[in-house]
C-alpha positions as protocol buffer text, in pm:
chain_id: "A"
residue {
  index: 1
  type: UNK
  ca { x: 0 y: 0 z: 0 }
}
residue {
  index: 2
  type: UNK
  ca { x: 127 y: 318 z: -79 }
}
residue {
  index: 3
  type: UNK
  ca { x: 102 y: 601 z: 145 }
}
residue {
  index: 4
  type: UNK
  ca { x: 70 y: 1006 z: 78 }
}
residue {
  index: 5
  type: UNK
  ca { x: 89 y: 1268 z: 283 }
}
residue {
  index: 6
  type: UNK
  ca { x: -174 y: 1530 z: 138 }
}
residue {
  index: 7
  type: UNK
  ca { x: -327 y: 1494 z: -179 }
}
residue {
  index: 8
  type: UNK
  ca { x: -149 y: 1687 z: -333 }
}
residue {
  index: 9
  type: UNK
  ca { x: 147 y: 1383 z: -316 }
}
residue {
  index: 10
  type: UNK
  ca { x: -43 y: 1208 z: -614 }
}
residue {
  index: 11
  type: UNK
  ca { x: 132 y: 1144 z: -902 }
}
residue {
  index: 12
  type: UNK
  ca { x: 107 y: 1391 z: -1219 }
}
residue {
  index: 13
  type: UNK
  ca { x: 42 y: 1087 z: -1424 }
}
residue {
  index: 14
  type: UNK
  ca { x: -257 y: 936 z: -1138 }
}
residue {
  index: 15
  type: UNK
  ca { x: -526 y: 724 z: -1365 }
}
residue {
  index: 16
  type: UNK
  ca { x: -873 y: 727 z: -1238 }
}
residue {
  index: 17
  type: UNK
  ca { x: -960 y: 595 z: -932 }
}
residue {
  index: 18
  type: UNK
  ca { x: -1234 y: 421 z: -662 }
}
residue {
  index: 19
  type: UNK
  ca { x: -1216 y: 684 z: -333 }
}
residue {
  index: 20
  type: UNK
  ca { x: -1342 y: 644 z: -6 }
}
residue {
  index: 21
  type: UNK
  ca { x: -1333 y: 910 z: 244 }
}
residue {
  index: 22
  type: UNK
  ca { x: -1353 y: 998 z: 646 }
}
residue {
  index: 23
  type: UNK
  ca { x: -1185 y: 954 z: 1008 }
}
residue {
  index: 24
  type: UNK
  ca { x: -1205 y: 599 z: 1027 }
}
residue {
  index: 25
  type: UNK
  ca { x: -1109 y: 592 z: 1397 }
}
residue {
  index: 26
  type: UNK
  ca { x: -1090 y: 265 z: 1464 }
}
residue {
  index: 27
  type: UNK
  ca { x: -1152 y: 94 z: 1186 }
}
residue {
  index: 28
  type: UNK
  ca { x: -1442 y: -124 z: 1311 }
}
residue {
  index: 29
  type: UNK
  ca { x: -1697 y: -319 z: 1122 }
}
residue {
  index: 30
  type: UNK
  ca { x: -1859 y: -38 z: 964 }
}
residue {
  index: 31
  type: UNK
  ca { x: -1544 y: 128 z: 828 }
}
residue {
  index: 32
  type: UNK
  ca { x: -1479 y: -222 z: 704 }
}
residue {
  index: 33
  type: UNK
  ca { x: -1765 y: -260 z: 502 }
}
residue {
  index: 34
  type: UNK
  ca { x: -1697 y: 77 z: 369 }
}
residue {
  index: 35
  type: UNK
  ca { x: -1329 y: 55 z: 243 }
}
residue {
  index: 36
  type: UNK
  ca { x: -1384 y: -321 z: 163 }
}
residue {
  index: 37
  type: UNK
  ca { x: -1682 y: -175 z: -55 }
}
residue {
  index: 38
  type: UNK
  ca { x: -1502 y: 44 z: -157 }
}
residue {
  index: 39
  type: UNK
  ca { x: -1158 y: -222 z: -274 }
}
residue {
  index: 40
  type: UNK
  ca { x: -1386 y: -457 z: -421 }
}
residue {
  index: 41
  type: UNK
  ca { x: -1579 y: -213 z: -679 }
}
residue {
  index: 42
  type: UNK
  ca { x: -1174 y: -63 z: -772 }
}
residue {
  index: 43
  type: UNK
  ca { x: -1086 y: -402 z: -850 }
}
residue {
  index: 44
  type: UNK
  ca { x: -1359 y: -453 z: -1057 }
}
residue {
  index: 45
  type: UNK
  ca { x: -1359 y: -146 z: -1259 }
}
residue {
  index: 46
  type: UNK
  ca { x: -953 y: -192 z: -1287 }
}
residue {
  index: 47
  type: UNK
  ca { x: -846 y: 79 z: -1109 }
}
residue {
  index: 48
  type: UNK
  ca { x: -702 y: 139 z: -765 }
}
residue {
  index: 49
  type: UNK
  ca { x: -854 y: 214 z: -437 }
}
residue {
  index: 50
  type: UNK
  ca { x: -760 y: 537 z: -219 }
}
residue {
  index: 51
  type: UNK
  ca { x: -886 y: 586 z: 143 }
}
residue {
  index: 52
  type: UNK
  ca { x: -872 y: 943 z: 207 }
}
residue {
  index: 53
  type: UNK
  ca { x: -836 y: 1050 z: 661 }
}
residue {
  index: 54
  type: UNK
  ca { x: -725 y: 1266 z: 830 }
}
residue {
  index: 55
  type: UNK
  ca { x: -467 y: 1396 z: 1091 }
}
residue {
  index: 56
  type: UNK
  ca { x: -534 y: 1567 z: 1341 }
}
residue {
  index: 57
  type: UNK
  ca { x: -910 y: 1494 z: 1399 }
}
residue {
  index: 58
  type: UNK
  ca { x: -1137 y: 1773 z: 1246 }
}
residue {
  index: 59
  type: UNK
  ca { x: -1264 y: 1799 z: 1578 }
}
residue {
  index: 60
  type: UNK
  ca { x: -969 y: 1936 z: 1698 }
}
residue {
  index: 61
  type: UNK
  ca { x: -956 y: 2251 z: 1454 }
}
residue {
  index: 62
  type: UNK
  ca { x: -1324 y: 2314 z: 1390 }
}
residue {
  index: 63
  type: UNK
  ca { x: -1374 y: 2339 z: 1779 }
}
residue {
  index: 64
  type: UNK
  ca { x: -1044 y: 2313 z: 2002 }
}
residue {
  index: 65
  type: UNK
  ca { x: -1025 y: 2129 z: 2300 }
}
residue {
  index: 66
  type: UNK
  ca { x: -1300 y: 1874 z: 2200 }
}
residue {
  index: 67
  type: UNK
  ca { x: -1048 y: 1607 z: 2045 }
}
residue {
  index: 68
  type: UNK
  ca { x: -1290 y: 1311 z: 2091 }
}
residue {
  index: 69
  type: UNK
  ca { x: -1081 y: 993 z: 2275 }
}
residue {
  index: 70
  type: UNK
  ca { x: -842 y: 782 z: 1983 }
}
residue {
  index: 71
  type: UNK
  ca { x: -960 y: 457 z: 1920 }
}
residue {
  index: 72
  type: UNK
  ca { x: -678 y: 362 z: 1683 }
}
residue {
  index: 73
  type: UNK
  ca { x: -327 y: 567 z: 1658 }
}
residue {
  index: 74
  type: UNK
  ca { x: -208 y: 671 z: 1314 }
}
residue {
  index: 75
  type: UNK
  ca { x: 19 y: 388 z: 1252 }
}
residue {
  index: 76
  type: UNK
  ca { x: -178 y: 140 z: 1402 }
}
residue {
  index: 77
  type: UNK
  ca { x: -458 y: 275 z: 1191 }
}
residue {
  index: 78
  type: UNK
  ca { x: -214 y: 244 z: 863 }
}
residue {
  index: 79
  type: UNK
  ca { x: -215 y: -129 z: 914 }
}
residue {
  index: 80
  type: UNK
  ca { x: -552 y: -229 z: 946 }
}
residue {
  index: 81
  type: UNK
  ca { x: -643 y: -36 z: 647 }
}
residue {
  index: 82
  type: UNK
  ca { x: -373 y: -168 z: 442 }
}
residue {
  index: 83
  type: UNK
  ca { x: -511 y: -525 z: 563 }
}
residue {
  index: 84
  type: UNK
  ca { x: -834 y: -456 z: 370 }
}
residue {
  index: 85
  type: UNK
  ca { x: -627 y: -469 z: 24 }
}
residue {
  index: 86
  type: UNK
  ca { x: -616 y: -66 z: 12 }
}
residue {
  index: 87
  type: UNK
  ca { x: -395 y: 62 z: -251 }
}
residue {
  index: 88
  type: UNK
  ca { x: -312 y: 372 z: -158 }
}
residue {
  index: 89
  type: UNK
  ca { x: -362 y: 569 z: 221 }
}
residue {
  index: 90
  type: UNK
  ca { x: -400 y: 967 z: 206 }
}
residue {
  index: 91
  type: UNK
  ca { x: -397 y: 1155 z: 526 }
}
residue {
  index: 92
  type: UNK
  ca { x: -462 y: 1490 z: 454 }
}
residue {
  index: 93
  type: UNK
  ca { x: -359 y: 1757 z: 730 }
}
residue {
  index: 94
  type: UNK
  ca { x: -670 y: 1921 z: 855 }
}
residue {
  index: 95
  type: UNK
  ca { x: -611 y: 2277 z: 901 }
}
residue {
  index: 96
  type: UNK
  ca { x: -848 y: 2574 z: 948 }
}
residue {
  index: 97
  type: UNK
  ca { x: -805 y: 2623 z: 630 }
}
residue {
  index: 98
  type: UNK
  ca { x: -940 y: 2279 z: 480 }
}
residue {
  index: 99
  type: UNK
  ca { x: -1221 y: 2352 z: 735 }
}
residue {
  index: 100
  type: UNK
  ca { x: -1353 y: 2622 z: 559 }
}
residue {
  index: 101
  type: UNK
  ca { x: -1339 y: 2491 z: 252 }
}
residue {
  index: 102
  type: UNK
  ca { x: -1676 y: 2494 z: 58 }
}
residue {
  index: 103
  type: UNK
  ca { x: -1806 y: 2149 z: -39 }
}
residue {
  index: 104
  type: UNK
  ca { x: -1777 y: 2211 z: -372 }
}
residue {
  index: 105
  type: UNK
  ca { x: -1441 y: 2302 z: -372 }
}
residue {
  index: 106
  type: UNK
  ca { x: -1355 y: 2038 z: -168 }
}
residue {
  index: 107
  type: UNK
  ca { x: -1523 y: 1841 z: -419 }
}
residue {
  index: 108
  type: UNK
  ca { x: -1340 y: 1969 z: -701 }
}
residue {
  index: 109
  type: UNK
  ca { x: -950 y: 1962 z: -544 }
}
residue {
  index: 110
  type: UNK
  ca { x: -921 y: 1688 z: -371 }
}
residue {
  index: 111
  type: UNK
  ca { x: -1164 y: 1414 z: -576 }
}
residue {
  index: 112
  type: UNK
  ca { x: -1134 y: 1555 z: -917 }
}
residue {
  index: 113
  type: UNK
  ca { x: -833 y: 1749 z: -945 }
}
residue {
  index: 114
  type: UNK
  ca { x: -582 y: 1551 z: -741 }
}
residue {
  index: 115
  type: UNK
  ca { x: -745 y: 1156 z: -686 }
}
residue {
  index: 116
  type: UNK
  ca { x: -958 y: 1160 z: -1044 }
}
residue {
  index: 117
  type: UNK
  ca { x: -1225 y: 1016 z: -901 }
}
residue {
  index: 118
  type: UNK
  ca { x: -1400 y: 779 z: -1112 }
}
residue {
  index: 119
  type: UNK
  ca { x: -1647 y: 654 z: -805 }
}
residue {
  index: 120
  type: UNK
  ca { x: -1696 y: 799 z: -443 }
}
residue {
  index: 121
  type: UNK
  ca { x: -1785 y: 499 z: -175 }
}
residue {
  index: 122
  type: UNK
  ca { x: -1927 y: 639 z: 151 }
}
residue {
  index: 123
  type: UNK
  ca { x: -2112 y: 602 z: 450 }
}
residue {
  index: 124
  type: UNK
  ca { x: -2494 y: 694 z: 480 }
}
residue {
  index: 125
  type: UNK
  ca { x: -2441 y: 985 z: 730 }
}
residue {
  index: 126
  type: UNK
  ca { x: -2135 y: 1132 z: 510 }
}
residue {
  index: 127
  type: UNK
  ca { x: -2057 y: 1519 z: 561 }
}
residue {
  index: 128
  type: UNK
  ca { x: -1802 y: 1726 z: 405 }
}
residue {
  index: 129
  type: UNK
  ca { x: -1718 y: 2054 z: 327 }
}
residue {
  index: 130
  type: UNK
  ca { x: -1716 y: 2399 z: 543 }
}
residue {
  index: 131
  type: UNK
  ca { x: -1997 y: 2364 z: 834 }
}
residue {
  index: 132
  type: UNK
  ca { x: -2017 y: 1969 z: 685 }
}
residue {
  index: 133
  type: UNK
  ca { x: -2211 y: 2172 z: 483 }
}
residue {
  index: 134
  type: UNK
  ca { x: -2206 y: 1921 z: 177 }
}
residue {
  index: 135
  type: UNK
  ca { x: -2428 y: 1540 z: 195 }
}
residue {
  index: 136
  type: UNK
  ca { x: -2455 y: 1228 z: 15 }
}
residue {
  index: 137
  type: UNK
  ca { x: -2745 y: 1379 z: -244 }
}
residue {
  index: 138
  type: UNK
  ca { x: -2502 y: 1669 z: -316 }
}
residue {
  index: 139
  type: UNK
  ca { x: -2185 y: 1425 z: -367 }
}
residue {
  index: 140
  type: UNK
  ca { x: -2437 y: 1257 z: -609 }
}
residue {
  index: 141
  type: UNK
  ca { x: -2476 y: 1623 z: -764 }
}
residue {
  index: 142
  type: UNK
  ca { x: -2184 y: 1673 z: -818 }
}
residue {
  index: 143
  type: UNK
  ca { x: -2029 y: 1367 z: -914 }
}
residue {
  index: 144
  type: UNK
  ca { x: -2290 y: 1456 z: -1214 }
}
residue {
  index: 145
  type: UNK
  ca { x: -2135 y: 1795 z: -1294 }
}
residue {
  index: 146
  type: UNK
  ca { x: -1795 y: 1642 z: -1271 }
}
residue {
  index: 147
  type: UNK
  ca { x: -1809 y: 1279 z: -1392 }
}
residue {
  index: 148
  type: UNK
  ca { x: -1814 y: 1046 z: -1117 }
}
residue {
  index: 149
  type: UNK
  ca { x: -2061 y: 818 z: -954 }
}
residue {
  index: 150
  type: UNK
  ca { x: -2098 y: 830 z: -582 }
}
residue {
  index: 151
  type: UNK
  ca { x: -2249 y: 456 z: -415 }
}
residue {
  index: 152
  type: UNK
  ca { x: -2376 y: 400 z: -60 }
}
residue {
  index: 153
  type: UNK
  ca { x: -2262 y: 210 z: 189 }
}
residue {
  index: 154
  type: UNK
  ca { x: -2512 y: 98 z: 403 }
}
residue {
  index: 155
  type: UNK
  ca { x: -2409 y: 207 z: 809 }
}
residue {
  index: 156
  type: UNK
  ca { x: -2337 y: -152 z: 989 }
}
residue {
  index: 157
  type: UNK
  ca { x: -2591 y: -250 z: 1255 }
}
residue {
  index: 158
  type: UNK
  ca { x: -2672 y: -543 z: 1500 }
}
residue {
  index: 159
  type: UNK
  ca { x: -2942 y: -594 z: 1735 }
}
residue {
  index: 160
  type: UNK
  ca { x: -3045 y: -172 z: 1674 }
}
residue {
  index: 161
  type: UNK
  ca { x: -2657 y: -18 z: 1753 }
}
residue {
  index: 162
  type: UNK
  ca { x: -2518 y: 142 z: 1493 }
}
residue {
  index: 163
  type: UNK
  ca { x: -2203 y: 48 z: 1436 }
}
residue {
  index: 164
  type: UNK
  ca { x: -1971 y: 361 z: 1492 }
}
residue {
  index: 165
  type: UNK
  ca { x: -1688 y: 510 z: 1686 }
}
residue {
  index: 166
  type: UNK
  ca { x: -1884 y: 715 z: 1926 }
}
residue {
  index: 167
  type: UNK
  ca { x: -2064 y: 425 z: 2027 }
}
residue {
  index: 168
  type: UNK
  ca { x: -1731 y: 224 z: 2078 }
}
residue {
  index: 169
  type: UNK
  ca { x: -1570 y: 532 z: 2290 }
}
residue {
  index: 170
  type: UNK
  ca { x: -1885 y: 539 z: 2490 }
}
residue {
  index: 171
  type: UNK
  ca { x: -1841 y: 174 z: 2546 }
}
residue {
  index: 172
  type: UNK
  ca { x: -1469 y: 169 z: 2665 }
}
residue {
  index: 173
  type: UNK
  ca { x: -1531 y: 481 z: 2912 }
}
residue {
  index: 174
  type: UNK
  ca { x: -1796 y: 281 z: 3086 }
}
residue {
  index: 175
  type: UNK
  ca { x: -1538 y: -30 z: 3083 }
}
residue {
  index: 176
  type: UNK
  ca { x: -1716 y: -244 z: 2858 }
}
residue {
  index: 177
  type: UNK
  ca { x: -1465 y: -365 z: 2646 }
}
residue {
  index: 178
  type: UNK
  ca { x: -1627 y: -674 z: 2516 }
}
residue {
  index: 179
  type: UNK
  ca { x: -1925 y: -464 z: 2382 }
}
residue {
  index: 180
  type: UNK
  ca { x: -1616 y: -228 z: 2187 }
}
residue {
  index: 181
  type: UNK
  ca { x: -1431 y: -513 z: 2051 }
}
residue {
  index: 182
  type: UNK
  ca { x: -1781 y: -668 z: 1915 }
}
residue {
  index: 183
  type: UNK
  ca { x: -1821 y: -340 z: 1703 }
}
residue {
  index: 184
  type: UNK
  ca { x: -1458 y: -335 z: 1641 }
}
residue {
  index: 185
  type: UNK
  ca { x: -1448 y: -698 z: 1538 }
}
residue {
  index: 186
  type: UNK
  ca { x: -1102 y: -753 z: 1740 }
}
residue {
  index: 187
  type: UNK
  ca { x: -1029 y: -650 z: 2113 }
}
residue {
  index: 188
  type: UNK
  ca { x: -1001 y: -276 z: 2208 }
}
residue {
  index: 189
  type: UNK
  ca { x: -617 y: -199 z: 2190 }
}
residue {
  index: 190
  type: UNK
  ca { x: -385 y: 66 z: 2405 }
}
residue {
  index: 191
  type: UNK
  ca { x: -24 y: 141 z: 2283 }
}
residue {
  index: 192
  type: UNK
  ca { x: 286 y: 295 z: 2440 }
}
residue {
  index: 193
  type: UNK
  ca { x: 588 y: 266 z: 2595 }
}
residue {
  index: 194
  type: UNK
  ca { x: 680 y: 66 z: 2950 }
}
residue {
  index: 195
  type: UNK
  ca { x: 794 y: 342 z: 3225 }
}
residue {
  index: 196
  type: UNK
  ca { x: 949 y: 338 z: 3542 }
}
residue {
  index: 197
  type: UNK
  ca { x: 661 y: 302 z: 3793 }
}
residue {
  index: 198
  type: UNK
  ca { x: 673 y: 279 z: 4191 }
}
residue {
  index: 199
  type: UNK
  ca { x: 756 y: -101 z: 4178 }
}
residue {
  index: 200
  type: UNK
  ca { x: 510 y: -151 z: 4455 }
}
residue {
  index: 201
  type: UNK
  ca { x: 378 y: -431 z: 4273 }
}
residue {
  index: 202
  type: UNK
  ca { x: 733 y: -601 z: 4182 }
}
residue {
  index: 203
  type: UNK
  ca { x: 755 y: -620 z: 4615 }
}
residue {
  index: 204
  type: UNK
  ca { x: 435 y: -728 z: 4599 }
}
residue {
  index: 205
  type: UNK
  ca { x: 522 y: -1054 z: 4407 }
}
residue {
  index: 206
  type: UNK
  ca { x: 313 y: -890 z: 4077 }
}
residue {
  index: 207
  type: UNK
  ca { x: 547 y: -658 z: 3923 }
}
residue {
  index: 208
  type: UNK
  ca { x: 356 y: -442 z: 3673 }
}
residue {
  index: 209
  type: UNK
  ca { x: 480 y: -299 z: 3288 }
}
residue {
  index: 210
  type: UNK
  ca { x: 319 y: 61 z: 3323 }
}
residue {
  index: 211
  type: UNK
  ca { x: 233 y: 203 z: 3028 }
}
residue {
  index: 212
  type: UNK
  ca { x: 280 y: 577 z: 2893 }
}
residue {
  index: 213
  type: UNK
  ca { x: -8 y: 613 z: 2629 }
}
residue {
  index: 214
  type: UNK
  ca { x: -23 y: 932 z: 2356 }
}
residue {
  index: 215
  type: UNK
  ca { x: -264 y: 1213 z: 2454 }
}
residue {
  index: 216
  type: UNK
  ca { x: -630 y: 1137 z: 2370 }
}
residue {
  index: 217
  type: UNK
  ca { x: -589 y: 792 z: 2426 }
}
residue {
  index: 218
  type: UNK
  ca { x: -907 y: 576 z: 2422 }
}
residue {
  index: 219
  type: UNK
  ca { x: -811 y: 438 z: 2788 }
}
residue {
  index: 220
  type: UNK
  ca { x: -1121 y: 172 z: 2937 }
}
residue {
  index: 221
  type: UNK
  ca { x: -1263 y: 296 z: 3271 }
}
residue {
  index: 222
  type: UNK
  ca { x: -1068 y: 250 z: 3598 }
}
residue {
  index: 223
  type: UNK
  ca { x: -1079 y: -117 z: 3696 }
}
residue {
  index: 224
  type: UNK
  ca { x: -903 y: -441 z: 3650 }
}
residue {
  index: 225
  type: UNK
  ca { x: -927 y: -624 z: 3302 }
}
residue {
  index: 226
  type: UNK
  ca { x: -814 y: -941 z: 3146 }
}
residue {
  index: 227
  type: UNK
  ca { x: -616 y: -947 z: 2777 }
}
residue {
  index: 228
  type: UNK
  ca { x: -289 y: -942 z: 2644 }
}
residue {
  index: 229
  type: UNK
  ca { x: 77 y: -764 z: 2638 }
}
residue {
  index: 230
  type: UNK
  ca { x: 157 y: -804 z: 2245 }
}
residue {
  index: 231
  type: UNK
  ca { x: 514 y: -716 z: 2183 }
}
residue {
  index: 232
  type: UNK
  ca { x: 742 y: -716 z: 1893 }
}
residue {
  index: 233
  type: UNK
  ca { x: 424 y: -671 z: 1672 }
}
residue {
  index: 234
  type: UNK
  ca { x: 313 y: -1052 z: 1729 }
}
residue {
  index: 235
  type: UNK
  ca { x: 413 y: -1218 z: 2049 }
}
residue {
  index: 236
  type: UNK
  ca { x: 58 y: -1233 z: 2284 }
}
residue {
  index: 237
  type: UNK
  ca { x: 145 y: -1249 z: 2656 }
}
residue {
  index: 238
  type: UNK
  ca { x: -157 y: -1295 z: 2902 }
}
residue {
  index: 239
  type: UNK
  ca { x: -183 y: -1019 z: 3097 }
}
residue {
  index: 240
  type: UNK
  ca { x: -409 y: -878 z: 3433 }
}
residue {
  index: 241
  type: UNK
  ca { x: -445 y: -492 z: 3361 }
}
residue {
  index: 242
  type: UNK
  ca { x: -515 y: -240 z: 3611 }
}
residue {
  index: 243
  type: UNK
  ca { x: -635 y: 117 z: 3533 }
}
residue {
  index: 244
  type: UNK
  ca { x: -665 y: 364 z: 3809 }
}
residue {
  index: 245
  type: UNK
  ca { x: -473 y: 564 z: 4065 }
}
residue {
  index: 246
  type: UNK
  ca { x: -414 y: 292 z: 4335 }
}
residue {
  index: 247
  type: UNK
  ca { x: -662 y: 435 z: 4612 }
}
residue {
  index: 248
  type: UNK
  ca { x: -523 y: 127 z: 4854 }
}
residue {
  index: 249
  type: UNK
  ca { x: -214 y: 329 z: 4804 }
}
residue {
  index: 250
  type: UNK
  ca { x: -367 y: 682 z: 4802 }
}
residue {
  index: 251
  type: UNK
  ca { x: -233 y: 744 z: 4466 }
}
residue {
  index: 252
  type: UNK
  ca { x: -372 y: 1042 z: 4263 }
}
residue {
  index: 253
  type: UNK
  ca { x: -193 y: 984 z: 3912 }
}
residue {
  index: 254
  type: UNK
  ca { x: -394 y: 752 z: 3670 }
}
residue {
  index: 255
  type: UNK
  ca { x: -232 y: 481 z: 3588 }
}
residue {
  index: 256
  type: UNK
  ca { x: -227 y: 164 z: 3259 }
}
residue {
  index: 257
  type: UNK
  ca { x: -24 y: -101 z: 3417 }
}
residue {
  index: 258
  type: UNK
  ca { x: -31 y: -456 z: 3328 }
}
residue {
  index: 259
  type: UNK
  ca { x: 129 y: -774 z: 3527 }
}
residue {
  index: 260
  type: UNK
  ca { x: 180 y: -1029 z: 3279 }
}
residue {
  index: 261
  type: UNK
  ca { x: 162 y: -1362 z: 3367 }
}
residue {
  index: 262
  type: UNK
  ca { x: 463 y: -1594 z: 3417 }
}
residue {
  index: 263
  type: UNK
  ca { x: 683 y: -1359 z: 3279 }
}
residue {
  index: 264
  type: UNK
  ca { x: 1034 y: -1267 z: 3439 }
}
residue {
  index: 265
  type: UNK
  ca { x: 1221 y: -1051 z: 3202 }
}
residue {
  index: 266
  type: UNK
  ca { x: 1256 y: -689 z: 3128 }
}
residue {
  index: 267
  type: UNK
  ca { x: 1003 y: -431 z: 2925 }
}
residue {
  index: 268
  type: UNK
  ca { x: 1128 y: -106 z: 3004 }
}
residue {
  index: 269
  type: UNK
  ca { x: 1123 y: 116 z: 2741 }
}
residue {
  index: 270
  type: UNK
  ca { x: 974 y: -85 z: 2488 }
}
residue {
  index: 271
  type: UNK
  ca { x: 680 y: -7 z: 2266 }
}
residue {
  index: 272
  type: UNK
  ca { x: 430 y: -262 z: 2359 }
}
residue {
  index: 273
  type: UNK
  ca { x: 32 y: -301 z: 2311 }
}
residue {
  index: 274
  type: UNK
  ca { x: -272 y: -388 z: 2571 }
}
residue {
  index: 275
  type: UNK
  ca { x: -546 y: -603 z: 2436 }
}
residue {
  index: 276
  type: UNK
  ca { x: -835 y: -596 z: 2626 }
}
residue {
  index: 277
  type: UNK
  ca { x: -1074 y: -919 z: 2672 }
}
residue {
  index: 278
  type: UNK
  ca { x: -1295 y: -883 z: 2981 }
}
residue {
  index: 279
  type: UNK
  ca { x: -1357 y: -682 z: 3258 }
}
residue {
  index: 280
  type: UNK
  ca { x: -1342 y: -895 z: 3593 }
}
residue {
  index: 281
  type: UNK
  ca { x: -1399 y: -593 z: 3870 }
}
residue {
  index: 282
  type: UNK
  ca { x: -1412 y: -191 z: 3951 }
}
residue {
  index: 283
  type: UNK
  ca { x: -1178 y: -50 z: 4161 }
}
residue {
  index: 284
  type: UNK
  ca { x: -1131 y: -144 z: 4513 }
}
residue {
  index: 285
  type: UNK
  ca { x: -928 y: 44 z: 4824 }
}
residue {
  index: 286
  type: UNK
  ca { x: -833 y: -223 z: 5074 }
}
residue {
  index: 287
  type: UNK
  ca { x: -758 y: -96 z: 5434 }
}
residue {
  index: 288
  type: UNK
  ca { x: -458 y: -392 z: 5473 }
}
residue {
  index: 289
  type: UNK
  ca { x: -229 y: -556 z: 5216 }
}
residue {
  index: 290
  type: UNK
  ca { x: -310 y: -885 z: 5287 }
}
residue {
  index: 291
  type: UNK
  ca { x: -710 y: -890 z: 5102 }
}
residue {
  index: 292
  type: UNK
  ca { x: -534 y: -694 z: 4812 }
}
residue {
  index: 293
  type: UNK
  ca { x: -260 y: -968 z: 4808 }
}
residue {
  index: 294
  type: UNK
  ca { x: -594 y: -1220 z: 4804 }
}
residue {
  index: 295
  type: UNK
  ca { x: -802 y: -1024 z: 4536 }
}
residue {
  index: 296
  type: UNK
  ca { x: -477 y: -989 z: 4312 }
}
residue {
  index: 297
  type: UNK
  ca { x: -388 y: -1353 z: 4318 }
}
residue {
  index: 298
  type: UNK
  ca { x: -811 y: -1425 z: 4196 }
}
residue {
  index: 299
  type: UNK
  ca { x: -784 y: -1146 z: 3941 }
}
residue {
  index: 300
  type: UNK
  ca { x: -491 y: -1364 z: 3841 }
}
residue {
  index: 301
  type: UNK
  ca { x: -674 y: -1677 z: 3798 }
}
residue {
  index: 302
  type: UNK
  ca { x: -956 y: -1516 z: 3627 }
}
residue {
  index: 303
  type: UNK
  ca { x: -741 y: -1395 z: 3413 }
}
residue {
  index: 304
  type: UNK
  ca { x: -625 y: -1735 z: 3255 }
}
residue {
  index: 305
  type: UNK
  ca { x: -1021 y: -1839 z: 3228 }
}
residue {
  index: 306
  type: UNK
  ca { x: -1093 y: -1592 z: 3047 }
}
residue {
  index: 307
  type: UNK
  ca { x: -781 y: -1558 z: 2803 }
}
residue {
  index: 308
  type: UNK
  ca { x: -744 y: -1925 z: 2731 }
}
């Protein structure tokens, strides 16, 4: 898969082209109906597929402060697309500028101009252009004034959810990870890099990776959690996970930290991922050591029921 950076980084010689276009923050079911759509109708018209995204979130520019919680960093995001057979990525820089772009002339510049649109695959709800101004029955307009079609793809449901990323955020924040990776169609995910911690739980017999995610992070609600360490891109080590700010220790500063089970070597400073299966339990403060010591070794052995 090739990659661009703007679309203005197409080729002067670009043919015509199948294009897709929006956040795709996770890349859950729904977005994988869409590009695979979107792969499938390139392949059979004989040309290739672009996914058009963006970076930062148009949230972030059209009303600061409101970046909505990541579900799915960029590179991480790269690589599930490219899994769908994608030809080519585009992440165009949204900038205050873009924003204000009309939809027409968004339109015109980036799909006709740049990508050569020869069909436009999107999503039911689809909005583009300044004030998201522009729909699907004026893409359809003007795909006639300019010579491409424009095709729906039907939004994803099951059981009367939508399928869609603010329903997976709103899923994670309330710690329900198995209803997130059911929309998502693989567990919810957390990257970053091991820090130093206290090392209260190494003297507690459960030493812990603690993990430093990115800003905006998608991070589940405080508890404890069953699911995996991956590291080195494939290697899937059980792991109990703990999100909070240790009350039994009157901590303050929230913390991702994972013990991973029957593991003795070293992860600091190593880019590693948290998979999570199942919530087993909220937060507890324990007056003594000893119940914590009790309740840690059961989140333990929960922890290998429900990962085996």
């Amino acid at each position: 898969m090739q990659r661009w950076r703007g679309y203005e980084a197409a080729p002067g010689d670009w043919g015509r082209s199948v294009v897709t276009i929006g956040v795709f923050d996770g890349v859950h079911q729904g977005h994988q109906a869409t590009i695979g759509h979107a792969v499938a109708r390139a392949r059979e018209l004989g040309v290739r597929s672009v996914v058009v995204t963006f970076d930062p979130h148009p949230a972030e520019v059209v009303r600061p402060g409101s970046h909505p919680a990541v579900l799915t960093e960029p590179t991480r995001k790269a690589e599930l697309i490219e899994a769908l057979g994608v030809d080519v990525l585009c992440v165009v820089p949204f900038t205050a500028e873009l924003s204000r772009l009309p939809a027409e002339a968004f339109v015109h510049d980036i799909l006709v101009e740049h990508l050569h649109a020869m069909l436009v695959v999107v999503g039911d709800n689809f909005r583009f252009g300044h004030r998201a101004a522009g729909n699907v029955a004026l893409l359809e307009q003007l795909g006639g004034t300019f010579g491409f079609g424009v095709e729906n793809a039907p939004l994803v449901t099951a059981d009367g959810t939508v399928f869609s990323s603010t329903y997976i955020r709103a899923r994670i924040e309330a710690g329900d990870v198995a209803a997130a990776a059911a929309v998502l169609g693989r567990p919810h995910r957390l990257e970053g890099v091991v820090v130093l911690g206290d090392q209260r739980g190494r003297e507690l017999g459960f030493p812990t990776a603690n993990l430093l995610c990115p800003p905006h992070t998608a991070v589940p609600a405080d508890g404890v959690y069953a699911g995996w360490l991956v590291r080195r891109g494939t290697e899937r080590l059980p792991a109990a996970i703990s999100i909070g700010t240790n009350p039994t220790f009157a901590g303050r500063e929230r913390r991702v930290e994972a013990h991973v089970l029957d593991f003795a070597g070293d992860l600091y400073g190593e880019r590693v991922a948290l998979d999570f299966a199942a919530h087993l339990r909220g937060q507890i403060r324990y007056d003594a050591i000893e119940p914590l010591l009790v309740q840690m070794a059961e989140d333990v052995a929960r922890t290998r029921l429900a990962v085996a």
